[in-house]
PyMOL Python script that loads the backbone (N, CA, C, O; Angstrom):
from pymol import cmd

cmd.read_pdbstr("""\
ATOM      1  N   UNK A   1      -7.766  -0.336   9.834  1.00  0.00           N
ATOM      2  CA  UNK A   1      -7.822  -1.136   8.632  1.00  0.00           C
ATOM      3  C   UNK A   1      -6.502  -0.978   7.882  1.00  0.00           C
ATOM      4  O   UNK A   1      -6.049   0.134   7.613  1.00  0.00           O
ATOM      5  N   UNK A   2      -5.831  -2.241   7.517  1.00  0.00           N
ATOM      6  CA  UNK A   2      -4.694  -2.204   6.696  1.00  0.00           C
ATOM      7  C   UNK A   2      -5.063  -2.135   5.257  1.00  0.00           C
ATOM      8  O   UNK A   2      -5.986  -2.822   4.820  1.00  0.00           O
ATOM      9  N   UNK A   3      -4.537  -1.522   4.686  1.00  0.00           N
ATOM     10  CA  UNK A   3      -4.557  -1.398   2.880  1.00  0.00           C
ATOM     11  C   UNK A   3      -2.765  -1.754   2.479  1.00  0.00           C
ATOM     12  O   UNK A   3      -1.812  -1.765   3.258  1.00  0.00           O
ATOM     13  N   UNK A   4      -2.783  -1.950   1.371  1.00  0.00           N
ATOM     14  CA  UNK A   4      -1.412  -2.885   0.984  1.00  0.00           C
ATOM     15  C   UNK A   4      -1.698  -1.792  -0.510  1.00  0.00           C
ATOM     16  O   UNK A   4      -2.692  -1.764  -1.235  1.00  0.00           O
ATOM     17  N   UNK A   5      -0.921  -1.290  -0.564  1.00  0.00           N
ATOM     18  CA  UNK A   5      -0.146  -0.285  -1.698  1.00  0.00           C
ATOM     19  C   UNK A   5       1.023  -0.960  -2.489  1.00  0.00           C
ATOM     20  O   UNK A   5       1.946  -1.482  -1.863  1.00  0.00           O
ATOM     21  N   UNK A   6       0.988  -0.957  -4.421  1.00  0.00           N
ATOM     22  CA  UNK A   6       1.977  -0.861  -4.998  1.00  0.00           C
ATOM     23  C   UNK A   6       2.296   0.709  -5.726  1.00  0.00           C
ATOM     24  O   UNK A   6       1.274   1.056  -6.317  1.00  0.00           O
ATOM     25  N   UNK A   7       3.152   1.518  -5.828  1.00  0.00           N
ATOM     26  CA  UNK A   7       3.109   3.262  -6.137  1.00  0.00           C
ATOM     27  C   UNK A   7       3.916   2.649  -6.921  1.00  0.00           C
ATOM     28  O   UNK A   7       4.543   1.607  -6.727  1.00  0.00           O
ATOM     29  N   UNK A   8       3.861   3.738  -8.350  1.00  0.00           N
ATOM     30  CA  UNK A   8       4.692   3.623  -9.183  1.00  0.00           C
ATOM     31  C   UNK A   8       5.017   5.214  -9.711  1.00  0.00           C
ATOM     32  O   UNK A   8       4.504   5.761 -10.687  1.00  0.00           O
ATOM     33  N   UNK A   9       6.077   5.824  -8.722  1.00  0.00           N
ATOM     34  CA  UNK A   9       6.428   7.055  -8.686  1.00  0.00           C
ATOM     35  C   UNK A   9       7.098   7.326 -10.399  1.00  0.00           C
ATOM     36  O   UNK A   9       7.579   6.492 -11.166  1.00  0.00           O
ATOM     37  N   UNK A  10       6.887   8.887 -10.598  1.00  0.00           N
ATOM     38  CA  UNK A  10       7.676   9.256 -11.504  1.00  0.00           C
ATOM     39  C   UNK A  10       6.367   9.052 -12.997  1.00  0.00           C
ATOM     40  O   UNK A  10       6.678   9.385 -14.141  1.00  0.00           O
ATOM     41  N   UNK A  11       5.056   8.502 -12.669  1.00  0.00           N
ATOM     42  CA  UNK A  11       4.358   8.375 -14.250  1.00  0.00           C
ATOM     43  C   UNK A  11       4.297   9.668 -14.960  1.00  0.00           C
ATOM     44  O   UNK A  11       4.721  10.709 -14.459  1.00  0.00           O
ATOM     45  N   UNK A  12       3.787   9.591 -16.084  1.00  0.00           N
ATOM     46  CA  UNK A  12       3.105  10.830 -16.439  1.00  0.00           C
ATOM     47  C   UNK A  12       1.839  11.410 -16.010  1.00  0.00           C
ATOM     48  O   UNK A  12       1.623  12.608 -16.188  1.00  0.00           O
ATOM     49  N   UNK A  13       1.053  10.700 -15.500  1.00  0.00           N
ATOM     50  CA  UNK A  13      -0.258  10.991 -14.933  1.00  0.00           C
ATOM     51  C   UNK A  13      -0.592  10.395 -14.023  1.00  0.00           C
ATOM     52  O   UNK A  13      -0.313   9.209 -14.198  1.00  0.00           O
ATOM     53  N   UNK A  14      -1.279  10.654 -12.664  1.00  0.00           N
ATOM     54  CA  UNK A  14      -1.658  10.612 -11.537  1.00  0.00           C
ATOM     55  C   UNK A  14      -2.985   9.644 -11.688  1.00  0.00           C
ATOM     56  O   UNK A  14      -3.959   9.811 -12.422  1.00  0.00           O
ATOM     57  N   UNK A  15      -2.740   8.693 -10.858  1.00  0.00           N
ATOM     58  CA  UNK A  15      -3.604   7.645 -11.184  1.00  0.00           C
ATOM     59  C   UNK A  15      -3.737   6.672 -10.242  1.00  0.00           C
ATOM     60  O   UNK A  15      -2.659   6.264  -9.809  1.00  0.00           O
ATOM     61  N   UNK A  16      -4.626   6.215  -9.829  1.00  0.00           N
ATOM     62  CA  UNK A  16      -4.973   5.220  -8.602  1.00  0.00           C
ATOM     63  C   UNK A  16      -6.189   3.940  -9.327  1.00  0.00           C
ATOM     64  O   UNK A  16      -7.133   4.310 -10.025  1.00  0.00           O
ATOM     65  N   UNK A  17      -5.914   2.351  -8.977  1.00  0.00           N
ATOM     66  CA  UNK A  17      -6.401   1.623  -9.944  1.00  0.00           C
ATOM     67  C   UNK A  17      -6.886   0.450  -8.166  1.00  0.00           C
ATOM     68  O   UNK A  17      -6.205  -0.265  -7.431  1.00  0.00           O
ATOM     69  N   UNK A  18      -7.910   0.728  -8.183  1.00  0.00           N
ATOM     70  CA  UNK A  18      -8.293  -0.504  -6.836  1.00  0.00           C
ATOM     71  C   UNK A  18      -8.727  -2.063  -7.799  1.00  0.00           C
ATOM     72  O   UNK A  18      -9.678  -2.260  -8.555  1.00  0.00           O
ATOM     73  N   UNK A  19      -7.494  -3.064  -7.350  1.00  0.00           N
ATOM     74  CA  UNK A  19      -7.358  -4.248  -7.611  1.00  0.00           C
ATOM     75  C   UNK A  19      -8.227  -5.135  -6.679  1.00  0.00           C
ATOM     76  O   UNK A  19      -8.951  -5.884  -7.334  1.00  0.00           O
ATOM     77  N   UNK A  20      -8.400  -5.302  -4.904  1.00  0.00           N
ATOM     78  CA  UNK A  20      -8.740  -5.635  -4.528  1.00  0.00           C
ATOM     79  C   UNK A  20      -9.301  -4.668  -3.363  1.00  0.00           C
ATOM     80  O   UNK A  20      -8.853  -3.536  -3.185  1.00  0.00           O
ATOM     81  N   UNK A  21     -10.577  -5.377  -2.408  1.00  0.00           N
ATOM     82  CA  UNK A  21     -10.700  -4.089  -1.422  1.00  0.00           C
ATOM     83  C   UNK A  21      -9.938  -3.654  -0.349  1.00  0.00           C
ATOM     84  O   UNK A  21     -10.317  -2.884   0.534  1.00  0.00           O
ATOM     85  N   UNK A  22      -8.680  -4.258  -0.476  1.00  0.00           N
ATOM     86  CA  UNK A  22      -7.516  -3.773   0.468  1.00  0.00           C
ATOM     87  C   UNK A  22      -5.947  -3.826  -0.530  1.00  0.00           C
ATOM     88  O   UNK A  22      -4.769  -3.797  -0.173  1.00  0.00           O
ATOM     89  N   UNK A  23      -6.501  -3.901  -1.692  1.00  0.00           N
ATOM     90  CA  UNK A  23      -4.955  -3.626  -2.842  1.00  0.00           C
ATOM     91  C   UNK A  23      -5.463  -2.231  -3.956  1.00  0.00           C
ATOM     92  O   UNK A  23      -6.470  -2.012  -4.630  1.00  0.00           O
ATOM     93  N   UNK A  24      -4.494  -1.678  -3.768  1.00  0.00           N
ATOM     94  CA  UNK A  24      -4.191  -0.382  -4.596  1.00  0.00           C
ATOM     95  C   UNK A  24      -2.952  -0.202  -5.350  1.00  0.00           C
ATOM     96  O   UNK A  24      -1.815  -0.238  -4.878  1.00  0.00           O
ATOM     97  N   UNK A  25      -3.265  -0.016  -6.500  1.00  0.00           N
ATOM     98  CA  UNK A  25      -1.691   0.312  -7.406  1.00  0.00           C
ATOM     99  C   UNK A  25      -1.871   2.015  -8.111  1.00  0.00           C
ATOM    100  O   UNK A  25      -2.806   2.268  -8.870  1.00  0.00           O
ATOM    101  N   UNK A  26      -0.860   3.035  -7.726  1.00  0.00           N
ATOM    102  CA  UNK A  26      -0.978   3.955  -7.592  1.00  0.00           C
ATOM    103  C   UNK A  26       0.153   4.266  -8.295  1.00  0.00           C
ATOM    104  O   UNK A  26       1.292   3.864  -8.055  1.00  0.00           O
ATOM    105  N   UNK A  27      -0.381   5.367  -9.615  1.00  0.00           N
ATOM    106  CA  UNK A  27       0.569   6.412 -10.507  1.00  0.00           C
ATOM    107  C   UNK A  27       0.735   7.437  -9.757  1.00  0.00           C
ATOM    108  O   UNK A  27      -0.238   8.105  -9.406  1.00  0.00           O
ATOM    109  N   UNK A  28       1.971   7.738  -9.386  1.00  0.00           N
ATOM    110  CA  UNK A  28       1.933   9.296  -9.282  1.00  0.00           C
ATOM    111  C   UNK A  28       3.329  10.264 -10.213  1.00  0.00           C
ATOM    112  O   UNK A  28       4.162   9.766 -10.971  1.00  0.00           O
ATOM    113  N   UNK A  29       3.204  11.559  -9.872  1.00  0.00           N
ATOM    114  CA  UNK A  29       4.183  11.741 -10.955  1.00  0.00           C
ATOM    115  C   UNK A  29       5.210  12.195 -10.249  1.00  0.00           C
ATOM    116  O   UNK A  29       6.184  12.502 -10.936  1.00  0.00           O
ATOM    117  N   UNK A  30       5.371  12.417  -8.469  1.00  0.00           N
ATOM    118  CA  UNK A  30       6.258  12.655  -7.911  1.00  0.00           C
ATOM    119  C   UNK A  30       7.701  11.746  -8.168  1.00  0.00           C
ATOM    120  O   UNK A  30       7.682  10.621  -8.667  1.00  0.00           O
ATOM    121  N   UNK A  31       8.661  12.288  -7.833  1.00  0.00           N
ATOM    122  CA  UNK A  31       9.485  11.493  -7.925  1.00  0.00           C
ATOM    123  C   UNK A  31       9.784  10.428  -6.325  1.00  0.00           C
ATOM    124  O   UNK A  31       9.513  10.796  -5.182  1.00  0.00           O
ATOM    125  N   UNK A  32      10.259   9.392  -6.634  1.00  0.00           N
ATOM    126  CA  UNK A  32      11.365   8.992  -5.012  1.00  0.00           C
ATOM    127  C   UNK A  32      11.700   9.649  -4.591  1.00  0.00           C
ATOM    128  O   UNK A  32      12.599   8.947  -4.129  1.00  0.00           O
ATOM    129  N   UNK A  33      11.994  10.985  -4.019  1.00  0.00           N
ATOM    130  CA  UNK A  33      12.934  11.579  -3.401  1.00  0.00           C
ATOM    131  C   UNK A  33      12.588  12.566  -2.557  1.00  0.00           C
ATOM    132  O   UNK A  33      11.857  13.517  -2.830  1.00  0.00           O
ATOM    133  N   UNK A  34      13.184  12.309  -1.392  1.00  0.00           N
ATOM    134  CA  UNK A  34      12.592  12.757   0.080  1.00  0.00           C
ATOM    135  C   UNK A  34      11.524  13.013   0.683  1.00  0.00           C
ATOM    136  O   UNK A  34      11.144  13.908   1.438  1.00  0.00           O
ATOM    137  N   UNK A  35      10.824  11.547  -0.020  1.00  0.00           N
ATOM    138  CA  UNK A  35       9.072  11.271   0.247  1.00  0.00           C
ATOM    139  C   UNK A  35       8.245  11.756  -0.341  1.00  0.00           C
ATOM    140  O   UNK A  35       7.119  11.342  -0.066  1.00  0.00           O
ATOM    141  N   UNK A  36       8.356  12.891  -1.462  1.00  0.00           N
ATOM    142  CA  UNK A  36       7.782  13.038  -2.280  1.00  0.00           C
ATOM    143  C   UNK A  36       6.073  12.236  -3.277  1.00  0.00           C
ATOM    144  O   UNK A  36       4.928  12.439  -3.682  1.00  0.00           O
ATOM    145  N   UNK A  37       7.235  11.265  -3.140  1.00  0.00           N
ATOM    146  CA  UNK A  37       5.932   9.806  -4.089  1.00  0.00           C
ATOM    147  C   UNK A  37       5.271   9.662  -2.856  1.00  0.00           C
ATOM    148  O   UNK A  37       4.117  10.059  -3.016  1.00  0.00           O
ATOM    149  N   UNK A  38       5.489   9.215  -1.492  1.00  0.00           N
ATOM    150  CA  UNK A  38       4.560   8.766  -0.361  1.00  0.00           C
ATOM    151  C   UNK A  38       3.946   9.571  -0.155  1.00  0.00           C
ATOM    152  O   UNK A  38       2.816   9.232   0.195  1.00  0.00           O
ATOM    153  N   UNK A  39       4.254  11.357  -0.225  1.00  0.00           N
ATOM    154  CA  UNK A  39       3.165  12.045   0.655  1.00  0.00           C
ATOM    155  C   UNK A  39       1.826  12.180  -1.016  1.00  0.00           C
ATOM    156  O   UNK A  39       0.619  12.354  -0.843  1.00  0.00           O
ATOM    157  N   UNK A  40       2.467  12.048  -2.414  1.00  0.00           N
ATOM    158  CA  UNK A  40       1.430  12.096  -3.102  1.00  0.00           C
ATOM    159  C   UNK A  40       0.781  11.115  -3.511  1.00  0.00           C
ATOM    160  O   UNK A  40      -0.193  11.187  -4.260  1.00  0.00           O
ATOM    161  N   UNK A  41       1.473   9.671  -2.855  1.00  0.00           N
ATOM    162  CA  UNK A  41      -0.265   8.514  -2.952  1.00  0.00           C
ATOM    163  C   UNK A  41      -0.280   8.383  -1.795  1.00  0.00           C
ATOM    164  O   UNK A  41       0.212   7.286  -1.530  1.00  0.00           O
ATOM    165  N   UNK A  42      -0.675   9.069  -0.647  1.00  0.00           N
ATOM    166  CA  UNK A  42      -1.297   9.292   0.457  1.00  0.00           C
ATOM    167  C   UNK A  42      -2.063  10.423  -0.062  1.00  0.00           C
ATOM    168  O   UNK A  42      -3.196  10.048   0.241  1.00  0.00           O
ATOM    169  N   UNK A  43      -2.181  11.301  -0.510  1.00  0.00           N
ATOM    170  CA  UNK A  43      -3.188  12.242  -0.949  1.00  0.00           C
ATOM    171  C   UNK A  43      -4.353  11.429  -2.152  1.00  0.00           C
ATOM    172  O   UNK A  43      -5.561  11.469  -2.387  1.00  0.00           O
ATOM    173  N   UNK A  44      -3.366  10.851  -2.587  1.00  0.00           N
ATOM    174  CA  UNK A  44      -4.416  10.465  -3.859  1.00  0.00           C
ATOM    175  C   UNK A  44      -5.191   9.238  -2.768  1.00  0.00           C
ATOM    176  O   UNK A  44      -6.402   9.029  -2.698  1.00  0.00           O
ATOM    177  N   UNK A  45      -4.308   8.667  -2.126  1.00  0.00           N
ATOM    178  CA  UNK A  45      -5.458   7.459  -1.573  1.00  0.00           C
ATOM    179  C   UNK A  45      -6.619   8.388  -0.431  1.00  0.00           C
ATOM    180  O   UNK A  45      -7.842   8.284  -0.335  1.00  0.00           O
ATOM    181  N   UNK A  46      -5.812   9.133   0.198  1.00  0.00           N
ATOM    182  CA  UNK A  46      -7.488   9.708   0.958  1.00  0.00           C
ATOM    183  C   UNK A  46      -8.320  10.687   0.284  1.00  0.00           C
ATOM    184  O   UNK A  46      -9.491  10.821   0.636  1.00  0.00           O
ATOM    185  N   UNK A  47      -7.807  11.409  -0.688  1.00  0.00           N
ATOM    186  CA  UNK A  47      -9.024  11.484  -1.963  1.00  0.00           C
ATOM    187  C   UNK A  47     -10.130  10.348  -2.250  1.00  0.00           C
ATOM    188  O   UNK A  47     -11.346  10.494  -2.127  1.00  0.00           O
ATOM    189  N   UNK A  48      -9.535   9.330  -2.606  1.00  0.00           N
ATOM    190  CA  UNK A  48     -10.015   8.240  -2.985  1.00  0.00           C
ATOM    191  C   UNK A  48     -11.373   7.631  -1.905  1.00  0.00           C
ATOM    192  O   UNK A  48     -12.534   7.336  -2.189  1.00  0.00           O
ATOM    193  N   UNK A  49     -10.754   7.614  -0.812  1.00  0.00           N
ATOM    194  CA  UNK A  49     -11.519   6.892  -0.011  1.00  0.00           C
ATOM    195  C   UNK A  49     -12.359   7.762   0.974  1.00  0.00           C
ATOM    196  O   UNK A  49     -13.104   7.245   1.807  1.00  0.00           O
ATOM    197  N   UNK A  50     -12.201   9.129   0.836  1.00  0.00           N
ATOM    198  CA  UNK A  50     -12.572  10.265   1.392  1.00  0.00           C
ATOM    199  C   UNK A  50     -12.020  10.376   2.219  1.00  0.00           C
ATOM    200  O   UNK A  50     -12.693   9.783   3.061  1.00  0.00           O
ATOM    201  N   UNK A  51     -11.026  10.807   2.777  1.00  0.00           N
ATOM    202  CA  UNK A  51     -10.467  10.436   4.247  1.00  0.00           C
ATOM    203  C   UNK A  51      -9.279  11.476   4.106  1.00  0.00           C
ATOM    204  O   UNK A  51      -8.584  11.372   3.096  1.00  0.00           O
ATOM    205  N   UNK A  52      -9.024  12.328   4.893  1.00  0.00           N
ATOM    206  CA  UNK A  52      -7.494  12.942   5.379  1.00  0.00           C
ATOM    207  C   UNK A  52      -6.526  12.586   5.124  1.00  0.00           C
ATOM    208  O   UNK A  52      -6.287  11.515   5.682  1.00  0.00           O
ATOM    209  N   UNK A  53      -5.558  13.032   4.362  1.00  0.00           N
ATOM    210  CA  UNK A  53      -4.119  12.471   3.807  1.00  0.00           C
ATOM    211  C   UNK A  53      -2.684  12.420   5.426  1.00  0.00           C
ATOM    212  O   UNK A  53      -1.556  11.953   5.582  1.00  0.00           O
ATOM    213  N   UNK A  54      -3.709  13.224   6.280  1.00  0.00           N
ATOM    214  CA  UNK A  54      -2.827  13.670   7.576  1.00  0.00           C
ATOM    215  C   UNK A  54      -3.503  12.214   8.453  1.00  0.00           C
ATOM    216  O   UNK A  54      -2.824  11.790   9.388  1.00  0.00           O
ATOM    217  N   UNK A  55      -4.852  11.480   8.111  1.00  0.00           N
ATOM    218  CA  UNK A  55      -5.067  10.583   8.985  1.00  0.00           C
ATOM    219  C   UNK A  55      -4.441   9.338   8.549  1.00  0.00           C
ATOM    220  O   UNK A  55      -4.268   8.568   9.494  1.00  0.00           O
ATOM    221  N   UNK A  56      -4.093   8.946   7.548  1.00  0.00           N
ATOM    222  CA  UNK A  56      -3.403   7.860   6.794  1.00  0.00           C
ATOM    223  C   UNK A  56      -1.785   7.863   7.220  1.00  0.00           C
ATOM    224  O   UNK A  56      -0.906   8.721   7.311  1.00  0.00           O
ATOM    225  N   UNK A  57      -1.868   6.701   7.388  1.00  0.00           N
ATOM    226  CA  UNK A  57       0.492   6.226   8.113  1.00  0.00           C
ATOM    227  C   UNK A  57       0.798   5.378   7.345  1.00  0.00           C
ATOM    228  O   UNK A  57       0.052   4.579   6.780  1.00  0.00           O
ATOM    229  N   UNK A  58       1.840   5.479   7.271  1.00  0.00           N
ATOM    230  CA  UNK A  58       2.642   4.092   6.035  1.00  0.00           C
ATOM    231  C   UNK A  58       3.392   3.209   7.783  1.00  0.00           C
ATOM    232  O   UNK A  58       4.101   3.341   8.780  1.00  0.00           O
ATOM    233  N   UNK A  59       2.763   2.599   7.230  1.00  0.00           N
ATOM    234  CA  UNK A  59       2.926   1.065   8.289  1.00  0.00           C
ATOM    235  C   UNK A  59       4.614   0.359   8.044  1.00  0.00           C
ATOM    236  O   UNK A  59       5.538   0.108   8.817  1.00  0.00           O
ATOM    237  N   UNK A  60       4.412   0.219   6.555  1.00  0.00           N
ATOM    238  CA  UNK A  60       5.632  -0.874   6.457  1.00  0.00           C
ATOM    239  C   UNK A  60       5.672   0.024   4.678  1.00  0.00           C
ATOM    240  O   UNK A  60       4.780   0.493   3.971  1.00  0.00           O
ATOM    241  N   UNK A  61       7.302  -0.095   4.515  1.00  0.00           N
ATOM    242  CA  UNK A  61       7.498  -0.257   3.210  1.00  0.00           C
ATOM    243  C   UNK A  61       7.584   1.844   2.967  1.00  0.00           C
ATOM    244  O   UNK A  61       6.917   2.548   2.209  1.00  0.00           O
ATOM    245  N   UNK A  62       8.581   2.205   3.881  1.00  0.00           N
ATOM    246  CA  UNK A  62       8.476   3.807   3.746  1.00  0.00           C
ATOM    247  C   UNK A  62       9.587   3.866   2.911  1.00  0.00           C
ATOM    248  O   UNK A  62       9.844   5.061   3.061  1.00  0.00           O
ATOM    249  N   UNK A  63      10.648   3.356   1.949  1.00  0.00           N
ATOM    250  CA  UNK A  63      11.661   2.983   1.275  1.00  0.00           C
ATOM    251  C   UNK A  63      11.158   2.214  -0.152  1.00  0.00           C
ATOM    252  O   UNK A  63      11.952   2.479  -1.054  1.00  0.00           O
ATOM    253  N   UNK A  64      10.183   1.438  -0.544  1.00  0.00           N
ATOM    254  CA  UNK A  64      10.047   0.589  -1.141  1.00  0.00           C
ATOM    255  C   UNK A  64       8.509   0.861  -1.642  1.00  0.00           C
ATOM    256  O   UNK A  64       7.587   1.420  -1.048  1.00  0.00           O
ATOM    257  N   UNK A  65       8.565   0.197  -3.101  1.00  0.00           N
ATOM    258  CA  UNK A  65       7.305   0.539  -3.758  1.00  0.00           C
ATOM    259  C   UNK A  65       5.744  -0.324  -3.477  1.00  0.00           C
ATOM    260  O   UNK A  65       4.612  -0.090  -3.900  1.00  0.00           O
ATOM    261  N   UNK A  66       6.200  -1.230  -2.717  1.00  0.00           N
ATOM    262  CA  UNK A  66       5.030  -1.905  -1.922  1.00  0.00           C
ATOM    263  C   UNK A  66       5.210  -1.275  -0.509  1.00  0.00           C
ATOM    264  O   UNK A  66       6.297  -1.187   0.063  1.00  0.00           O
ATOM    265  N   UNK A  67       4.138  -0.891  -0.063  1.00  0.00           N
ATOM    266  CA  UNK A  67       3.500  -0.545   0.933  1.00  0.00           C
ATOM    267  C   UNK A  67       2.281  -0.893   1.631  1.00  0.00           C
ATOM    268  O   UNK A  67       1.304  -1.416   1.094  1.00  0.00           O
ATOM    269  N   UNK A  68       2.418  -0.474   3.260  1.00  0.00           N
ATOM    270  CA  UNK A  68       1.089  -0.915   3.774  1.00  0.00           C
ATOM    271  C   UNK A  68       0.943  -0.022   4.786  1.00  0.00           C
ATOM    272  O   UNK A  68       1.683   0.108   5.761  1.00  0.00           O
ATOM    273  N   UNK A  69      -0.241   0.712   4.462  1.00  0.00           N
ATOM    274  CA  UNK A  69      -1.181   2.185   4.941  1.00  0.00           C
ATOM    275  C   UNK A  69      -2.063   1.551   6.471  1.00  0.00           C
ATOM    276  O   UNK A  69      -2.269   0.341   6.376  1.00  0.00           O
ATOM    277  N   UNK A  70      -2.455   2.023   7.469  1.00  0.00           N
ATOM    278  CA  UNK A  70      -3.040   2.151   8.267  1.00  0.00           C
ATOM    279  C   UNK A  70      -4.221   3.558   7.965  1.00  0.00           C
ATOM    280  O   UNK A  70      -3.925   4.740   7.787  1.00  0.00           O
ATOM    281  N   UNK A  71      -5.881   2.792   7.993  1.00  0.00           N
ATOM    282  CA  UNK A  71      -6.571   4.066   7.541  1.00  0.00           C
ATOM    283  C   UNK A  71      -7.241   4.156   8.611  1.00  0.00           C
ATOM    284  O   UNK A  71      -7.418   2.985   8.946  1.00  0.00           O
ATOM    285  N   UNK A  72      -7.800   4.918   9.471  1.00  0.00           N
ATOM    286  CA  UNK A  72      -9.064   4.646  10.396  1.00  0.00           C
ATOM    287  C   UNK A  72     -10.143   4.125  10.032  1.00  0.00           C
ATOM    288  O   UNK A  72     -11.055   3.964  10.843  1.00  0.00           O
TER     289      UNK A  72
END
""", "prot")
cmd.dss("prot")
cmd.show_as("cartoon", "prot")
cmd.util.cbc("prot")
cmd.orient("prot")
């Protein structure tokens, strides 16, 4: 299953907001830098959905604040 991610690294508070059932817009407070923000809304999204932060892949968009996750 594809999910389509917008992260908005660097907030003050950690936060995940489901827009649609395959769109997610995600606070985190990591910064950009050396994956930091990806590996912490990959945690927050398999929190979310119950699921392993190690079973979740960034598909497209490993550079850029839109993204798209592969979940089992």
């Amino acid at each position: 299953m594809l999910i389509k991610l917008r992260v908005h690294p660097g907030a003050k508070t950690e936060e995940i907001r489901r827009k649609a059932p395959d769109l997610f817009e995600i606070f985190v407070r990591a910064p950009a830098e050396e994956g930091r923000a990806n590996a912490a809304c990959l945690r927050l999204l398999g929190r979310e959905l119950g699921i392993q932060p190690g079973r979740i892949r960034i598909v497209k968009g490993g550079k850029s604040p839109s993204k798209i996750v592969e979940v089992p």
